[in-house]
N, C-alpha and C positions, 0 to 999 in steps of 0.2 A: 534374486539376491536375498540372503537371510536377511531376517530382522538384525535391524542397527541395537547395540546395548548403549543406554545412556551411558555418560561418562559417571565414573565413581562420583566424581564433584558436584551429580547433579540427582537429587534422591528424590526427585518431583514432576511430575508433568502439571503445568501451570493452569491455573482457569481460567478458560480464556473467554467464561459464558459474558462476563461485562465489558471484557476489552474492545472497544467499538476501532473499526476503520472506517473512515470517511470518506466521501467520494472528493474529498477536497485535494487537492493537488499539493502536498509539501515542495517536488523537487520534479522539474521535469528534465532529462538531460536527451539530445534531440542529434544525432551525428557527428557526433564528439570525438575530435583525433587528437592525438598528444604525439609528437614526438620528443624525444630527448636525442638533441643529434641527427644524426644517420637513423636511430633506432625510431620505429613507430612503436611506441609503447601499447595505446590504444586506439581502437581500428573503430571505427562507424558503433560507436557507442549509442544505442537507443533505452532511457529506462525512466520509468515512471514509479515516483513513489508516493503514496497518499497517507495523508494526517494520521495519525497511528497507528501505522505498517512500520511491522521491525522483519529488516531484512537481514540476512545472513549471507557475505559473500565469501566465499569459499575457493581453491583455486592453487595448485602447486607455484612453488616460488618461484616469483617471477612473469607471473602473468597479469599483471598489471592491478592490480587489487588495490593495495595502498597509495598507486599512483590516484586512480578511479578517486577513493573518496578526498583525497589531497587535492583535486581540482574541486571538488563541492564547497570549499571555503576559501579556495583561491589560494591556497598555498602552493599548490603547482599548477600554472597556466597553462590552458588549451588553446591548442593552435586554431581551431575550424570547427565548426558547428557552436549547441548552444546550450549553456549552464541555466535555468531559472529554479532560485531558489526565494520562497513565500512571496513570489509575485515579482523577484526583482533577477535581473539578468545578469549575471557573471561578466563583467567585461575591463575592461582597464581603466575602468572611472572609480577612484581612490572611495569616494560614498558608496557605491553601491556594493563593492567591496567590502567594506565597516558595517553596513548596514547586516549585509549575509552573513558576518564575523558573529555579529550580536545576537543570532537568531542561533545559533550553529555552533554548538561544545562538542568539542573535540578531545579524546581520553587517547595519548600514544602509547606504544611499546614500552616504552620509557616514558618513568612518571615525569621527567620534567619540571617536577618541582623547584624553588629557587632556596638551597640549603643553609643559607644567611637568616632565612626568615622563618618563626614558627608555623606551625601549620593554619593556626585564626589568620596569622597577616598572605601565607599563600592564597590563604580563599578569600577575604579580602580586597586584595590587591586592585584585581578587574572591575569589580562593584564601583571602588571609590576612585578609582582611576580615567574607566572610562563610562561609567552610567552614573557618574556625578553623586551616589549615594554617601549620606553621612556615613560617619565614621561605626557611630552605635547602632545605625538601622543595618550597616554591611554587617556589624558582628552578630549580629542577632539572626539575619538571612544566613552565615554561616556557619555558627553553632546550631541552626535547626536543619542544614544538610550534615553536619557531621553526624550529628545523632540520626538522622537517617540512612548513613551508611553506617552507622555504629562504633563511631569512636569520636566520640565528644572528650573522653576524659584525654584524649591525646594533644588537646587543642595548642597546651604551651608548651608542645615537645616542638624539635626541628627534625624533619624530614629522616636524619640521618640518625635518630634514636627511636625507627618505626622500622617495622619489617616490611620485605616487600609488596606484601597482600596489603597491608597497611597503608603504606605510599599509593598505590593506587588506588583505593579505596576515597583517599584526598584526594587524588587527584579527579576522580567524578565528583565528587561534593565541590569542589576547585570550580567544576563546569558548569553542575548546577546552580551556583551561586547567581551567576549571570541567567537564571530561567529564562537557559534555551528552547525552542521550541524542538528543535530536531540533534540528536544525540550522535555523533560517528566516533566508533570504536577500532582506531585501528589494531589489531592483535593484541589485547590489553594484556590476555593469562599470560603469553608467549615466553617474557622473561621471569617469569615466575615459579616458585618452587611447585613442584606436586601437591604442596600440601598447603597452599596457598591462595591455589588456583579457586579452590570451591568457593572463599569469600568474597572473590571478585565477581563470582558468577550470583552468585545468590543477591546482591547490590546490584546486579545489570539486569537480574529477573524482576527485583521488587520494582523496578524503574519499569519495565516492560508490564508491568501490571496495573502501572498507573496511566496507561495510555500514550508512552514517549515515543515518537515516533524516533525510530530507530535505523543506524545502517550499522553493520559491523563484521570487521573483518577478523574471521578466527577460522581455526580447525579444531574448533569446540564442538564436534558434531553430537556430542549428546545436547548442548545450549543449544544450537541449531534445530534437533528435533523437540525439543520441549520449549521455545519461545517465538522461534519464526512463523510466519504469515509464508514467507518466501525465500528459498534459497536459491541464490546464483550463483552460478559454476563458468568461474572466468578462466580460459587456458590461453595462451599465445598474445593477449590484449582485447581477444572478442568475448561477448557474452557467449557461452556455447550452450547452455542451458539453464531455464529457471523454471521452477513448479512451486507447490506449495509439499511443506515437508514430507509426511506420509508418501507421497508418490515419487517426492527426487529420491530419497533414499532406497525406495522399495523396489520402484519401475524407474531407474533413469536411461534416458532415450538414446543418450550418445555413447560412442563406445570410449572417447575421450572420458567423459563422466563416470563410465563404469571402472575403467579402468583407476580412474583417480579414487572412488569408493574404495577399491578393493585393497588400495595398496595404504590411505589412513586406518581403514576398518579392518584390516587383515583377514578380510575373505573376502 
């Protein structure tokens, strides 16, 4: 297979000489089935992720991908096998739930924003709601994420006088507020313009650079080769394949795989 071209959006391969991964265990998920229904969504789910490993899953629609990381915070319940997220296990006990909630920001498709309120009280919100933080210590934790994703002077706009790159750009500063330890991106560029797409990616790199341990779901295959540790390649609900970049793209093993390459990458 040719070489993959980064995507325009991304005019960098990242450094990755200080980014440490640790042998520490973030998330273990251990025979994991979901139904919805009739339907098995996903099938004998096995996957190990460690303290700052940014993974990339990847996967035509519909193969279970967004379901995948929507069980890692309990938004969609697994029927069988076993969730362990920083030591604590996934199960129907409302704490240990809250607890993985706390640990665990989440950036959707949709910014999700609440358009009543400006963007300081969006980020806000979670801080003095539910980690009991004053008022002036939450504004200060998130004026200094806005400015780390780069739009502090937006802070007393509401949601609906920001472009879309914008809205989501709050909406990660939204998550780091609550300093997560583990970051899941479901398709964040997905509803976003072409020309919008690059500042959300370049906010998800500066984060990957700080050592965030990372899952995210995209077809950002230039982000995928310039920031993953690991890409997994989900079809039908099973894991079909996962490597470390340079070789999934280059050498992938399945013809499911290849096939899926050839028809985002158009060769």
């Amino acid at each position: 297979m040719a070489d993959i071209q980064l995507d325009p959006g991304i005019d960098r391969e990242i450094d990755r000489s200080h980014m440490q991964v640790l042998d520490e265990v973030a998330i273990q998920i251990t025979k994991m089935n979901k139904w919805f229904g009739a339907f098995h969504v996903l099938r004998d789910i096995d996957m190990t992720v460690n303290r700052g490993e940014r993974i990339v899953v990847c996967g035509p629609s519909g193969s279970g991908k967004s379901t995948l990381i929507r069980c890692i915070n309990r938004l969609e319940e697994h029927q069988s096998g076993k969730i362990v997220v920083d030591g604590t296990e996934l199960t129907s006990d409302l704490k240990n739930i809250d607890k993985v909630r706390s640990e665990v920001g989440m950036v959707f498709q949709h910014f999700n924003l609440f358009p009543h309120l400006t963007i300081l009280e969006n980020c806000t919100l979670a801080p003095i709601w539910v980690r009991k933080t004053p008022r002036k210590e939450a504004e200060e934790i998130a004026m200094h994420f806005l400015e780390k994703v780069k739009i502090p002077e937006q802070a007393l706009k509401y949601p609906g006088q920001l472009s879309g790159g914008q809205q989501q750009r709050v909406a990660i500063a939204r998550s780091l507020c609550m300093k997560p330890r583990i970051m899941l991106f479901d398709e964040p560029t997905s509803a976003l313009d072409p020309e919008m797409i690059k500042e959300v990616l370049d906010t998800m790199i500066a984060l990957a650079e700080e050592g965030m341990t990372m899952i995210c779901v995209t077809h950002e295959m230039g982000f995928a080769q310039a920031v993953a540790n690991r890409v997994i390649f989900m079809d039908q609900g099973q894991i079909v394949e996962q490597n470390e970049p340079y070789e999934f793209f280059r050498n992938p093993q399945s013809e499911r795989t290849k096939l899926f390459l050839s028809q985002i990458l158009g060769h």
